[in-house]
C-alpha positions as CSV (number, residue, x, y, z in Angstrom):
1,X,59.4,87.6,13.2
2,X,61.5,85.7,11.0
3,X,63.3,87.2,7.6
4,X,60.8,85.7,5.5
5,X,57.5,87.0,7.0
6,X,59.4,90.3,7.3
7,X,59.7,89.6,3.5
8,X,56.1,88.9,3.0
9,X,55.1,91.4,5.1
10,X,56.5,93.8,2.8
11,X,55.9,92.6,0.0
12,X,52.0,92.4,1.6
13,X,52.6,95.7,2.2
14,X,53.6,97.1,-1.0
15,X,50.9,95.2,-3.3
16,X,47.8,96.2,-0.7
17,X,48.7,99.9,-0.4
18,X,49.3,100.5,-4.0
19,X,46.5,98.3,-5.5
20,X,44.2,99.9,-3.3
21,X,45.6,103.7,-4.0
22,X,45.1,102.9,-7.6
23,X,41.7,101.5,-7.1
24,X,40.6,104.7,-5.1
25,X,42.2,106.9,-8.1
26,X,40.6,105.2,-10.7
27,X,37.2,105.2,-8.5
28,X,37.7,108.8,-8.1
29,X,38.8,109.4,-11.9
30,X,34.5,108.6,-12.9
31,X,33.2,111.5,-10.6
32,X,32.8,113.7,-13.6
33,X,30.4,110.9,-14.9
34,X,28.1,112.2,-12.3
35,X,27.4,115.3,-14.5
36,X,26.3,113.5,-17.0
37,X,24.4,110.4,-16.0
38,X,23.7,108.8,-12.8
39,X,23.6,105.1,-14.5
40,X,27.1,105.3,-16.1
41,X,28.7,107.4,-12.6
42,X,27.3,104.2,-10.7
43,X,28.5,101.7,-13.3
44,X,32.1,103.4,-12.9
45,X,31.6,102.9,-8.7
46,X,30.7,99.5,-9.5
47,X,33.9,98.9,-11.7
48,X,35.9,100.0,-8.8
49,X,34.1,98.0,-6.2
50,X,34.8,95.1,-8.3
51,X,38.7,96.4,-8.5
52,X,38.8,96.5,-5.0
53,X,37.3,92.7,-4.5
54,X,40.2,91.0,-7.2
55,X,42.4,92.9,-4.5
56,X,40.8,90.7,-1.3
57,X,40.8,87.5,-3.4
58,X,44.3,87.9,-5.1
59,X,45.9,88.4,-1.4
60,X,43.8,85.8,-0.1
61,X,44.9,83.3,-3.0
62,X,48.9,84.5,-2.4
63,X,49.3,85.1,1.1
64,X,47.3,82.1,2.6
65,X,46.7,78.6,2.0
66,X,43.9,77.7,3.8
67,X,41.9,74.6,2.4
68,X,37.9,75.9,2.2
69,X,35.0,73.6,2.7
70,X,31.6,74.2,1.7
71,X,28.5,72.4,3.6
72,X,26.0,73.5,1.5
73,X,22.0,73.4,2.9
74,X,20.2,70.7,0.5
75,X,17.3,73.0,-0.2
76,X,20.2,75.9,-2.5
77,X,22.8,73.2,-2.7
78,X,22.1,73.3,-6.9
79,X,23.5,76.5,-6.8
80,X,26.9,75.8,-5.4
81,X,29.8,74.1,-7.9
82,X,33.2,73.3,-8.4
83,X,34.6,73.4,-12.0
84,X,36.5,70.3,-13.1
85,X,39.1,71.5,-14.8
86,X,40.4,74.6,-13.0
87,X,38.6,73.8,-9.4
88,X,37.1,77.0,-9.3
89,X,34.0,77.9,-7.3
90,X,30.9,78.7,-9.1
91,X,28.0,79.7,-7.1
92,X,24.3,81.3,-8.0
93,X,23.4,83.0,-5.1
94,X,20.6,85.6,-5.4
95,X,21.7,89.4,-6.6
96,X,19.2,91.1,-4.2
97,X,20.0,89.5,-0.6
98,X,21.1,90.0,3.5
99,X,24.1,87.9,4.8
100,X,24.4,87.3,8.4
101,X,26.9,85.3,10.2
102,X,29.0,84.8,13.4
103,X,32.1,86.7,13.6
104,X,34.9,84.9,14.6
105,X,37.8,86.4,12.8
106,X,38.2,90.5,10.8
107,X,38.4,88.3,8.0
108,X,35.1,86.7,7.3
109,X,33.9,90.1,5.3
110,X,36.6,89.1,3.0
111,X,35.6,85.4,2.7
112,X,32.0,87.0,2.3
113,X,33.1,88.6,-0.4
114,X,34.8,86.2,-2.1
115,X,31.9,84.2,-2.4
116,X,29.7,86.8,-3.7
117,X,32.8,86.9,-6.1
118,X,32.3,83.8,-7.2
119,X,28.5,84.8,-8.6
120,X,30.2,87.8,-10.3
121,X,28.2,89.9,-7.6
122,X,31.5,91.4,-5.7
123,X,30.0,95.0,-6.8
124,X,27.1,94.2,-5.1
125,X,28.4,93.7,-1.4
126,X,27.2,96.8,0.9
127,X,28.6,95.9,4.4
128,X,27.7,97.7,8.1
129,X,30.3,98.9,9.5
130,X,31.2,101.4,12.3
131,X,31.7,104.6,11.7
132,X,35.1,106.1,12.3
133,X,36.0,103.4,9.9
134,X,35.2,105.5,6.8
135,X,37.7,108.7,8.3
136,X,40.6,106.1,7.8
137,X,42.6,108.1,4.1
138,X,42.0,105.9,1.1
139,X,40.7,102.9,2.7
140,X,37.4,104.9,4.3
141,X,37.3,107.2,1.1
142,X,37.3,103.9,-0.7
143,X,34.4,102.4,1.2
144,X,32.2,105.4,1.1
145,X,32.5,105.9,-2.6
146,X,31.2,101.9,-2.4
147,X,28.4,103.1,-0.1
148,X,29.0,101.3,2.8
149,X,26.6,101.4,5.9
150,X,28.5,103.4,8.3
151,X,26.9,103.1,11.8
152,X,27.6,105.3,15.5
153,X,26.0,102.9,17.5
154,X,23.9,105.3,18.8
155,X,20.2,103.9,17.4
156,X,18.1,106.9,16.2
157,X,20.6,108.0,13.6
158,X,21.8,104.3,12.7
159,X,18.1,103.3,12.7
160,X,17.6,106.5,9.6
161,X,20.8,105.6,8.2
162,X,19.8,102.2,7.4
163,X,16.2,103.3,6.9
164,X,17.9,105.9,3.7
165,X,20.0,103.3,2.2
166,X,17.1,100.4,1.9
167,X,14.7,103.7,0.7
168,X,17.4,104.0,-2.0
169,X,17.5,100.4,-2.9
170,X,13.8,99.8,-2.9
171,X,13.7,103.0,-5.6
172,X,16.4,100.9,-7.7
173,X,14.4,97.3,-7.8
174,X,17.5,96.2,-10.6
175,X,20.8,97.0,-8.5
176,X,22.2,94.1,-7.1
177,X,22.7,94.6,-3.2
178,X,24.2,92.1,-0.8
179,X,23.9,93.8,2.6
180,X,25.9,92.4,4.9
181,X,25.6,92.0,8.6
182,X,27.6,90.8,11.8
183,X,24.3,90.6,13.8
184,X,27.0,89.9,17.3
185,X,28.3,93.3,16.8
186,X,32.1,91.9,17.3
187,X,34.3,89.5,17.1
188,X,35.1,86.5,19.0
189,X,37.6,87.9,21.5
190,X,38.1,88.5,24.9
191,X,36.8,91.7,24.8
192,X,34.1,90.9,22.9
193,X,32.9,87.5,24.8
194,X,33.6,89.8,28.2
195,X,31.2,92.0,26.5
196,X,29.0,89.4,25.7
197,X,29.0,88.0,29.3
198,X,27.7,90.7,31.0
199,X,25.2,91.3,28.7
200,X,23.8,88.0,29.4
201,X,24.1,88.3,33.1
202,X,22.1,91.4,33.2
203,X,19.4,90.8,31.2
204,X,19.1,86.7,32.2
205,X,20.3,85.1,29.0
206,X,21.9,82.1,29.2
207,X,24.8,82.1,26.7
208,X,25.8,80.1,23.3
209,X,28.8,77.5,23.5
210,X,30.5,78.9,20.7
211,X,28.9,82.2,19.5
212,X,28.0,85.4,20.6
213,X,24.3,86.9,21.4
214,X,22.8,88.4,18.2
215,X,21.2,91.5,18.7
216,X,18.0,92.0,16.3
217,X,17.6,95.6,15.5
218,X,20.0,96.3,12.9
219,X,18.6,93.1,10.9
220,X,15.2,94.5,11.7
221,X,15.7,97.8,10.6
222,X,17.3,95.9,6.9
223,X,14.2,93.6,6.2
224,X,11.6,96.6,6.7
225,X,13.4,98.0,3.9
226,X,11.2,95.1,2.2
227,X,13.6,95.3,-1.0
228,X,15.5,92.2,-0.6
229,X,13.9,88.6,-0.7
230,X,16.5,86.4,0.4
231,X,18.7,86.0,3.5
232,X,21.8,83.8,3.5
233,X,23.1,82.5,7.2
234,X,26.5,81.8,7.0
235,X,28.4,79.7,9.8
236,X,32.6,80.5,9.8
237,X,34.1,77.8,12.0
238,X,38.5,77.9,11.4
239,X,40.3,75.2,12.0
240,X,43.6,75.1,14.0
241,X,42.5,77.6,17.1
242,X,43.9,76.0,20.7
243,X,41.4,75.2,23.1
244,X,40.8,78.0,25.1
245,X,42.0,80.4,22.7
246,X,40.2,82.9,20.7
247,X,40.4,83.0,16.9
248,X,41.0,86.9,16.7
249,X,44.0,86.8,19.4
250,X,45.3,83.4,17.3
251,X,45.0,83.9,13.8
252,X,46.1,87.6,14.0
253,X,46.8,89.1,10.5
254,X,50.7,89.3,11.3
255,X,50.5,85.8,11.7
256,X,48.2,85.0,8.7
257,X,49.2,87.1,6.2
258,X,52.8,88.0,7.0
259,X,54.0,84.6,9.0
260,X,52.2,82.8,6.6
261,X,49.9,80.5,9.3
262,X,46.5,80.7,8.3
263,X,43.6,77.9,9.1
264,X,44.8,74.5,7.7
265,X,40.5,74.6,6.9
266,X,38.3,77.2,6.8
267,X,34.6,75.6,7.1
268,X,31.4,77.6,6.0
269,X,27.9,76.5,6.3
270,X,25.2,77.6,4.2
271,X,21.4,78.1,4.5
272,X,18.7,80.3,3.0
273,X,15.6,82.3,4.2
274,X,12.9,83.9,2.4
275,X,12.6,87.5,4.3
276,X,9.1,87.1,3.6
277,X,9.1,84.4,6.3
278,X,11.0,86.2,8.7
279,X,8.7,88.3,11.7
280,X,10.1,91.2,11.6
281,X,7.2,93.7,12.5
282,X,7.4,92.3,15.8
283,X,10.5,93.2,18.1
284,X,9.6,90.2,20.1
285,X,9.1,87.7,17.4
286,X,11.9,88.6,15.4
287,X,14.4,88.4,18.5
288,X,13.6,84.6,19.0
289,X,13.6,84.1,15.5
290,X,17.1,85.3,15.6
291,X,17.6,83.6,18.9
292,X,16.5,80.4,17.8
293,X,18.5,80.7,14.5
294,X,21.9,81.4,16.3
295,X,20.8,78.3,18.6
296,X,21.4,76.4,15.7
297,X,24.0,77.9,14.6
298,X,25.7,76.8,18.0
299,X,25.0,73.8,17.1
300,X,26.1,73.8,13.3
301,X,29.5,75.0,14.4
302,X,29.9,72.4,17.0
303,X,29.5,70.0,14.1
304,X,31.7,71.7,12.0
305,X,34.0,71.7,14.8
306,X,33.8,67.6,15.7
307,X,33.6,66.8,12.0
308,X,30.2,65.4,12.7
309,X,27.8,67.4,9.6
310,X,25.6,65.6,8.1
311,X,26.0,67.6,4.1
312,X,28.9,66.5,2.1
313,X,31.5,69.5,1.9
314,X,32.3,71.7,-1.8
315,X,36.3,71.6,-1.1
316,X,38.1,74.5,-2.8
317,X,40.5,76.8,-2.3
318,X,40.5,81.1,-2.5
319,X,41.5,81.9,-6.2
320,X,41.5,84.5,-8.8
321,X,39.3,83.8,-12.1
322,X,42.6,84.5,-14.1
323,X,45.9,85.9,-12.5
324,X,46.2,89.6,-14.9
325,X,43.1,90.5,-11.9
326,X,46.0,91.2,-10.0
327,X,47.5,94.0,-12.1
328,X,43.6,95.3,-13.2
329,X,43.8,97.8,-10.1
330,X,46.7,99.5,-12.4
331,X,45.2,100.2,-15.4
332,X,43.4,103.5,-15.3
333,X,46.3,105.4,-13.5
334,X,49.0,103.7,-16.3
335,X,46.6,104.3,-18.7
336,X,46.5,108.2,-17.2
337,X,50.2,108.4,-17.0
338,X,50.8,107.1,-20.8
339,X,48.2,109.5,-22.0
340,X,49.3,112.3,-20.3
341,X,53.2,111.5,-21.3
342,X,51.6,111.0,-25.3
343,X,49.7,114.5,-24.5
344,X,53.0,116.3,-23.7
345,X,54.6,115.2,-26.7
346,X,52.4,115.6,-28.9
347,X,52.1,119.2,-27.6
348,X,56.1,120.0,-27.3
């Protein structure tokens, strides 16, 4: 590793650790709110949430420079924008909503969420992940106190855990909620395709070009919640992998973030579902829906790939509404510290 990753490493370092310590502190700081009204204790979460998001984007914005383009399904594409003067993103996408997508790098949660940033929803995200996640200090306590959808792959309890947290939003029709969902279980890897191809073999499915088999029953278990009308497939293809390489074991976050090599392009595809439309009291059904979706998906990213899409891309790149979101994390623990300091001498 050269001197300046090592630098930017650091430096990565530094700013991610202590943003997100003072994002947890001031997430922590609104319990008491709890006492005293569920709406404002939630509000407080939400603030945090929010905190946490600037943190994704303003790393994304600093650390990489990775050119994004947006193909955009004709049928939502008049909710997608780019602002002429400052080139900023502006999207419209629906408060109450599932995203799916392939998983080809860690990172696409965070591009997730910077998109649901850009419709001032990034308090709205909910994502599944696994479960020891949430035992990892600050990071885990963080995403609990977001309520997360922790998950221990073992189906009764995932299938109630999911179950609760739809209950929960079906009982709050107002909250906005953007569940999202890797519905491959893993990333794009050698494990993960390894994984992928014995799965196939034993149960006689033939496999994708570029993508991993879905599996249906977390999705399932999501729409017969019956709270949230719309679901958003999104298609990650990054430019810049060698052929016969895997994204995870290229674009490593050392490498991204610290060295400083992230995707020359990032290209996302876009489409929309009414869950109403989607089969999902039958197993059966709603496993070739899912099948036949991720078919096309295949197929999308192969055209991603060979630059052969038929929708004119949204080009943009990762950005902060306004640069003082970087120091935001800061200001309930400075604004702690001054009080207390004004406290004490007021009191001596």
């Amino acid at each position: 590793m050269t001197a300046i990753a090592k630098l930017r490493g650091t430096v990565l370092f530094l700013y991610y650790l202590t943003s997100c310590v003072a994002t947890y502190l001031s997430t922590v700081a609104g319990y008491p709110l709890w006492l005293f009204s569920s709406n404002l204790a939630r509000a407080w979460m939400a603030s945090g949430k929010r905190l946490f998001a600037s943190i994704q984007v303003a790393v994304l914005q600093v650390f990489t420079n990775s050119q994004i383009k947006l193909y955009v399904d004709p049928q939502i594409r008049d909710q997608f924008s780019i602002e002429e003067k400052t080139g900023h993103l502006r999207t419209n996408l629906s408060p109450r909503s599932i995203i799916i997508s392939n998983h080809q790098l860690y990172s696409d949660w965070v591009y997730i969420w910077w998109l649901a940033y850009t419709s001032n929803l990034s308090d709205a995200i909910k994502i599944l992940l696994k479960d020891s996640l949430k035992r990892i200090p600050i990071f885990g306590w963080g995403m609990q106190h977001f309520e997360f959808i922790f998950l221990k792959r073992k189906w009764a309890e995932d299938e109630a855990t999911i179950a609760k947290h739809m209950s929960d939003l079906s009982h709050e029709p107002s909250l906005p909620a953007m569940v999202v969902l890797f519905p491959e279980g893993t990333t794009m890897s050698t494990g993960g395709y390894s994984r992928n191809h014995a799965y196939a073999e034993k149960n006689g499915i033939k496999e994708f070009n570029h993508l991993l088999l879905p599996r249906a029953r977390g999705l399932q278990a999501i729409l017969k919640g019956g709270c949230l009308p719309y679901l958003y497939d999104l298609t990650f293809y990054y430019a810049g992998i060698p052929e016969g390489t895997y994204g995870e074991e290229f674009y490593t976050l050392a490498r991204t973030y610290a060295g400083g090599q992230s995707p020359p392009e990032i290209k996302i595809h876009i489409r929309r579902f009414e869950t109403k439309d989607i089969p999902y009291d039958n197993d059966a059904a709603l496993a070739e829906w899912l099948n036949k979706v991720w078919s096309e998906k295949d197929k999308i990213f192969e055209q991603l790939k060979s630059n052969t899409i038929a929708e004119e891309p949204l080009e943009t790149t990762v950005r902060l509404d306004s640069v003082l979101e970087v120091l935001e994390p800061f200001n309930v623990p400075l604004m702690a510290y001054l009080g207390t300091k004004l406290l004490r001498k007021w009191l001596n």
